[in-house]
N, C-alpha and C positions, 0 to 999 in steps of 0.2 A: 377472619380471613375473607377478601374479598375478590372476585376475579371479574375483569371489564375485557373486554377484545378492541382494541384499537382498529376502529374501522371507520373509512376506507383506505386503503392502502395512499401512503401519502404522495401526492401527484408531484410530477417536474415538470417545469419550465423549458421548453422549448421555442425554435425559431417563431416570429410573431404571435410571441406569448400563446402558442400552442402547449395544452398541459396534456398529460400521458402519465398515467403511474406506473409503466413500464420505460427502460431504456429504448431498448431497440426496435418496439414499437411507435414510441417518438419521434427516434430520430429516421423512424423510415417514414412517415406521415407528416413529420414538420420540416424534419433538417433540426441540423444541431442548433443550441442557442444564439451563438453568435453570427449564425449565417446571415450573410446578408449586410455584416459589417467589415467596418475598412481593416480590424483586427482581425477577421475569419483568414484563417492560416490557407489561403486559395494552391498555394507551390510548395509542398512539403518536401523541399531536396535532402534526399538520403544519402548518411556516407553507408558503406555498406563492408564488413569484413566476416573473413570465413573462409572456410578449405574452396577449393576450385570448385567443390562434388558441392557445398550448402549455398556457396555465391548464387552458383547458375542455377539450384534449385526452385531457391527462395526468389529469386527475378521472376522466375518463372511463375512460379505461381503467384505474386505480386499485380504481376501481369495479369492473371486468370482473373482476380480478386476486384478487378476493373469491373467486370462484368457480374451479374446474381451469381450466386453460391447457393442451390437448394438447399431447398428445409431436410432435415431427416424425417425419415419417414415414421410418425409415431403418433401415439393414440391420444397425443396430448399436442395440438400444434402450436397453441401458443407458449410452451416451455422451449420449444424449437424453431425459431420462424426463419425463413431464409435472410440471408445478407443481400442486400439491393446494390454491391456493390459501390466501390471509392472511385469516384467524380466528378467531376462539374455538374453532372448530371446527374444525380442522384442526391442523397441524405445528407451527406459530409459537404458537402459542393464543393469537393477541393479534390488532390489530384499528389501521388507520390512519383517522383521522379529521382533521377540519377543520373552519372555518364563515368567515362572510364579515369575520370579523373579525382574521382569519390568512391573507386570500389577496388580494393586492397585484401591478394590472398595473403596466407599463413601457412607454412607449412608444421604441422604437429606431427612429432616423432618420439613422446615421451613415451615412456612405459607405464605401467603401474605399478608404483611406488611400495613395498614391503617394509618400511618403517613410516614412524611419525614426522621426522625430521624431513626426510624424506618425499614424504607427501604435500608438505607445506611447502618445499623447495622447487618444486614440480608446479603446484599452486604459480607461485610466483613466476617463475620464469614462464608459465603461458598467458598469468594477464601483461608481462611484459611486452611479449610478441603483439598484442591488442593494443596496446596504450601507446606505443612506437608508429606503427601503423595510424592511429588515433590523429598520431601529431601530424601526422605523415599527411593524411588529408585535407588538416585545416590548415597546412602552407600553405595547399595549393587553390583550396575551395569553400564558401561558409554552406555550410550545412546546417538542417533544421534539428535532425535527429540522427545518431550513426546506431544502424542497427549490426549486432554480433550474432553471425549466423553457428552455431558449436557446433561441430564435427562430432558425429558417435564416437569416435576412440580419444578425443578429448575429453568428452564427461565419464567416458571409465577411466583415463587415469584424475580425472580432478573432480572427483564426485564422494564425498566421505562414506554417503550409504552404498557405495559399493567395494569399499574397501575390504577386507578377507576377515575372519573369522580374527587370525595369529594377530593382524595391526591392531584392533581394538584390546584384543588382550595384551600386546607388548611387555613382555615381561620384563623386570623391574633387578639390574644389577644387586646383588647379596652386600655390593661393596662400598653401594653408595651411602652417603651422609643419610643416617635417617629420616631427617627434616625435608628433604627432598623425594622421598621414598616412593609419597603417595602424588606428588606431583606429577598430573600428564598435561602435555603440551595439548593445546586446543587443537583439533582441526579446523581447520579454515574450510570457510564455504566461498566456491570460486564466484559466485553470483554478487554476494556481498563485498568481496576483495575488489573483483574489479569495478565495482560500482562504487566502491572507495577510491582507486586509486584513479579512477578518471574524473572525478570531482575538478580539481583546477583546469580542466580544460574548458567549463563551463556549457557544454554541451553537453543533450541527454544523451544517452544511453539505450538501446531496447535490446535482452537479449533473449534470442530465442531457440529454442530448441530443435532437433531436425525433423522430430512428429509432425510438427507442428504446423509445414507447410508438405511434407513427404510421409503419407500414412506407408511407404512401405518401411519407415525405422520405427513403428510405431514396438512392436513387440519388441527391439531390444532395447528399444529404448526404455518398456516398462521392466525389463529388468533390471535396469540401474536406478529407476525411482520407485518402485513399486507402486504406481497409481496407472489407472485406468484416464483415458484420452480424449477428451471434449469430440462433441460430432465438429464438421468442418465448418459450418456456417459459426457453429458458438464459437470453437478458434478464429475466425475471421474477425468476427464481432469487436472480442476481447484485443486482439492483437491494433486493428487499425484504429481504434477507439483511444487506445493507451498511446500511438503514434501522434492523432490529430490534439491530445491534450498536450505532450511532449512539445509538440511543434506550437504552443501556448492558445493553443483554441481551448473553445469552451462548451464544450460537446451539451453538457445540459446544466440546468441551476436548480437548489431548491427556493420553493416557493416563497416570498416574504410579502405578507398583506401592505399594502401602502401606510397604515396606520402603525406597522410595525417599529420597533425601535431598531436601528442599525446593529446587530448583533457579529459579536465575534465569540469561534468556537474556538478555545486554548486548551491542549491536551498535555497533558502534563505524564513520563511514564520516566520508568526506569532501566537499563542496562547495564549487565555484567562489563567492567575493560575487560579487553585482552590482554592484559598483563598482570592481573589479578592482582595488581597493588594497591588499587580504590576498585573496592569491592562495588561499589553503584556510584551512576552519573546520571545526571537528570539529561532528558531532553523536553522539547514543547514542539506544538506543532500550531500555526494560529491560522485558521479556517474562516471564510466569509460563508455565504448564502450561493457564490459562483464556483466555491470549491478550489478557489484559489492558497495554496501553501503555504506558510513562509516559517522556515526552519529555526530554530534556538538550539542553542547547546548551553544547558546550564554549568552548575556547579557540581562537590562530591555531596552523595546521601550518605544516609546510614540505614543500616539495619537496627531496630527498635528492638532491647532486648527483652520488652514486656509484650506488644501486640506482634511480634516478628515480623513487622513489613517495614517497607522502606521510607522515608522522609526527607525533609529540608529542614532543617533550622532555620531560623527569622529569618536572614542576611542569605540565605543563598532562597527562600522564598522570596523574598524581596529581586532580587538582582534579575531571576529567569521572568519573572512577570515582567518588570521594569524593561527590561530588555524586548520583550513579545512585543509592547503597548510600544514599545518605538520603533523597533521593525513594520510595522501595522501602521504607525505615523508616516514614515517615511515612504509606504506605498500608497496609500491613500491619501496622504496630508490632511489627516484628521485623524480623534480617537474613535473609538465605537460611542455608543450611548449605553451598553449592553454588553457585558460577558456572561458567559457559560464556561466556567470552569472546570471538564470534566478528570480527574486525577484517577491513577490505578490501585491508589490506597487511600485509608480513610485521611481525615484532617487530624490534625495539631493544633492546639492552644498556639502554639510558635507558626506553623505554617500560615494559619489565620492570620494571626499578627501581620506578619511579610507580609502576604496579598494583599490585605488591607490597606494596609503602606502605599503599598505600589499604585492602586487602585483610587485613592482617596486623592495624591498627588496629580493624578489626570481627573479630578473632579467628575468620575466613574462612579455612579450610584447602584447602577444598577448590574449587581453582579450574581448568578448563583451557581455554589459551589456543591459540584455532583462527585459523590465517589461511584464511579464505574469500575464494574471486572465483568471477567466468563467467571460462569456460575455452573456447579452440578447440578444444583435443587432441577428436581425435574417434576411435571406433573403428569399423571396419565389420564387420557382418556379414553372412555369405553368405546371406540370406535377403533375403526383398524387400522387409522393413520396418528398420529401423534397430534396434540393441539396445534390450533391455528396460530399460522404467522402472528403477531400481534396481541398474543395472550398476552394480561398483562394480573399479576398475581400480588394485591396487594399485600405485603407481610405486617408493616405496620402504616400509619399514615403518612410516612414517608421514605418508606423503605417499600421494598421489593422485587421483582423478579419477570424480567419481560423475557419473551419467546420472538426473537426476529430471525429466527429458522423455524420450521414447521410445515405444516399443511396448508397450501399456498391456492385457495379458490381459483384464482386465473389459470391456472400453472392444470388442474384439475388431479393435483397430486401433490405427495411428499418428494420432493426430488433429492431423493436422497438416501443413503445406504444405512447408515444409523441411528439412533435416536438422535434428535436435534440438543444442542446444549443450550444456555441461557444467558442471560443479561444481570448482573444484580446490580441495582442500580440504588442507593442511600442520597438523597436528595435534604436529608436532615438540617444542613448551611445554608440551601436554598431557598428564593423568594418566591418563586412561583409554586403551583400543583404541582405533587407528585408526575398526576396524571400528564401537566405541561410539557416535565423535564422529559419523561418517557417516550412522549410524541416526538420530542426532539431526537432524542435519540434513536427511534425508531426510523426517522426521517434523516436523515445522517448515516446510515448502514447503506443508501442507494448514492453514497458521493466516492464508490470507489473504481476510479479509471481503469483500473487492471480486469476488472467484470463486468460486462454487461446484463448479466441477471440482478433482479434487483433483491432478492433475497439474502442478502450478505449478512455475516452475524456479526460481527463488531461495526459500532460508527468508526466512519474515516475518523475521528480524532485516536481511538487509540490504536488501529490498525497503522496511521502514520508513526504513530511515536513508536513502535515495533519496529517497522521498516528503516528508519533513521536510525533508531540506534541500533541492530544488525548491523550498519555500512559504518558509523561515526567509531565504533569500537577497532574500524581497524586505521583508523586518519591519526598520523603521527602527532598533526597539530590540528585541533579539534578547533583553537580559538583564530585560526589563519581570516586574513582578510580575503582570499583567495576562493574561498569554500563558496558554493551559491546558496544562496539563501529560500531560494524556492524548492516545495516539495515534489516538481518534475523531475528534478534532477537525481533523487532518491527513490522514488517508486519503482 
């Protein structure tokens, strides 16, 4: 057994190639990456929908967000640094706007729902009310991003963890067909639904919560999620951050040495349909060095009745690569020189085959193929905080177990309530070091737009193929020309 600490924490790329291995000390000392370009998103026009009470909140405090947002006051200041505020003037150099012809109430009157049926009914008819509205805007105005401000008594009727005790138990008719006996209807998650169902409009999405900019719903709002509430500068961060990418900027980049080979990151996961007729469907997600998306929906997997995980046969490996490497053509008008293959289960004699295929065909040499997952294996250390960010645990010489949660030197703390979980990372297909792939991956946990702490425990590749397949499980037609193909559109 061998243990190395990946150190120093891997820096990003900011405006005039300013590096920072923090986000939001970056972008408050550089500006974001793209600033200063004809592409830096400078008029971010918002459509904006929500109850009368979260429209005018959220303006409001919009507004405020112009100006700093102090730090929280704490014994660690670089885990909390203030927001410098969204400007011309400032980090983002750009600027959110709106008028009455982009800002549309709702009025919400449901109740909450006491069946299954029921609650998925309820579901639906209020991303209705949103997606109506939705169209309703882009008559009359183009917008960059429409933000959905939810109303508190909207996330208690359309929120599944607050459902009652009796709905999850639902008792099950004496009369029905046995075969159907043990059958429950999913509950829908409204986050996911409506971020499905506004896909063909081709505009993103931001939705957010009424915490989020009004700490006085902070308490009842943790009783319908049961989690505890960012200070206000870290929601400020996270929320206009995930706006300026949305609206196609490029807040920050990882690093790629000039001598580097052009590399693309392809994530490869799996998800449950909602119709539980094809038990798994693959999706991919394909990644540059700018953090730029671009979505696949493959074919069906299967469940392996020898190792119990999921795979592709030859021809549907083949098809989902095939398909990434010309998505990636058609936005760049080239191939990579370099893949990074990261998948959530191990390889196949057959999956190899595919990629290979697909890979050899664009005269792609240089490929290496990582199986990634969260891992239990834990290690302890005799101190009082758990090991460092960047533990890195060799198990064999190409197997083992990194720590991209932990005890975070900058940070001068564990930020965090529980033990940190892991990385297991089997690099065995692959052509570079262990140690390579792990850096990679390790550097790839700070590409994700919805946080600005850089301490995130999955790399953006398999955190996307999560979030994509959450929203694609509820898209009636998964293979539509209509769907967008960038991962703004789903995060």
């Amino acid at each position: 057994m061998k243990i190395d600490l990946l150190t120093p924490e891997p820096q990003l790329e900011f405006a005039n190639g300013g590096l920072c291995h923090d986000v939001r000390f970056g972008i408050g000392h550089f500006g974001t990456y793209d600033s200063g370009t004809d592409k830096a998103p400078k008029d971010i026009k918002l459509g904006i929908i929500g109850s009368n009470e979260t429209i005018d909140s959220l303006t409001e405090w919009v507004e405020e967000c112009r100006g700093e947002i102090p730090a929280k006051k704490s014994n660690q200041p670089n885990l909390f640094p203030p927001f410098p505020g969204f400007s011309p003037e400032h980090g983002f150099h750009s600027k959110l706007t709106w008028d009455d012809s982009t800002i549309r109430a709702i009025y919400f009157n449901q109740k909450p729902a006491t069946r299954r049926a029921d609650f998925n009914k309820i579901l639906e008819d209020t991303a209705k009310l949103y997606t109506e509205e939705i169209s309703r805007i882009l008559d009359k105005s183009d917008v960059s991003v429409i933000v959905c401000a939810l109303p508190l008594e909207q996330l208690k009727a359309t929120t599944a963890a607050y459902m009652t005790a009796s709905l999850a138990d639902e008792p099950t008719s004496e009369n029905e067909d046995s075969k159907d006996k043990h059958v429950v209807q999913a509950l829908y998650d409204f986050h996911d639904y409506l971020k499905a169902e506004s896909l063909a409009f081709r505009v993103p999405i931001q939705i957010v919560l009424p915490a989020t900019y009004d700490e006085t719903k902070q308490a009842a709002q943790k009783k319908i999620f049961n989690r505890d509430q960012q200070d206000e500068a870290t929601r400020t961060w996270n929320f206009h951050t995930a706006l300026y990418y949305k609206a196609r900027g490029v807040p920050w980049r990882m690093i790629r040495k000039p001598s580097d080979l052009t590399t693309c990151f392809l994530g490869i996961s799996f998800f449950n349909t909602l119709d539980r007729k094809n038990i798994y469907a693959s999706s991919a997600q394909v990644f540059n060095e700018r953090g730029e998306g671009i979505v696949v929906r493959g074919g069906i997997a299967y469940k392996d009745t020898e190792d119990r995980q999921v795979h592709l046969d030859e021809e549907g490996a083949y098809t989902i690569v095939n398909t990434a490497l010309q998505k990636y053509f058609d936005e760049h008008n080239n191939y990579p020189a370099r893949i990074v293959l990261h998948k959530t289960s191990s390889f196949t004699e057959h999956e190899l085959a595919g990629f290979g295929k697909a890979f050899n065909e664009k005269s792609i040499r240089n490929v290496d193929y990582v199986h990634v997952r969260e891992s239990s294996a834990k290690l302890f250390r005799t101190k009082n905080y758990p090991p460092l960010r960047g533990t890195l645990w060799h198990h064999e010489d190409k197997k083992g177990i990194l720590y991209t949660k932990g005890s975070v030197p900058f940070y001068e703390t564990y930020p965090g309530k529980y033990p940190p979980g892991t990385i297991y990372i089997d690099s065995t297909y692959a052509q570079r070091t262990f140690s390579e792939i792990a850096w990679e991956i390790f550097a790839l946990t700070k590409m994700n737009w919805n946080s600005t702490r850089f301490d995130q425990k999955v790399p953006i590749t398999l955190k996307a193929s999560r979030e994509v397949g959450d929203i694609l499980k509820y898209v009636r037609n998964s293979e539509s020309p209509s769907l967008p193909p960038h991962y703004r559109f789903y995060m």
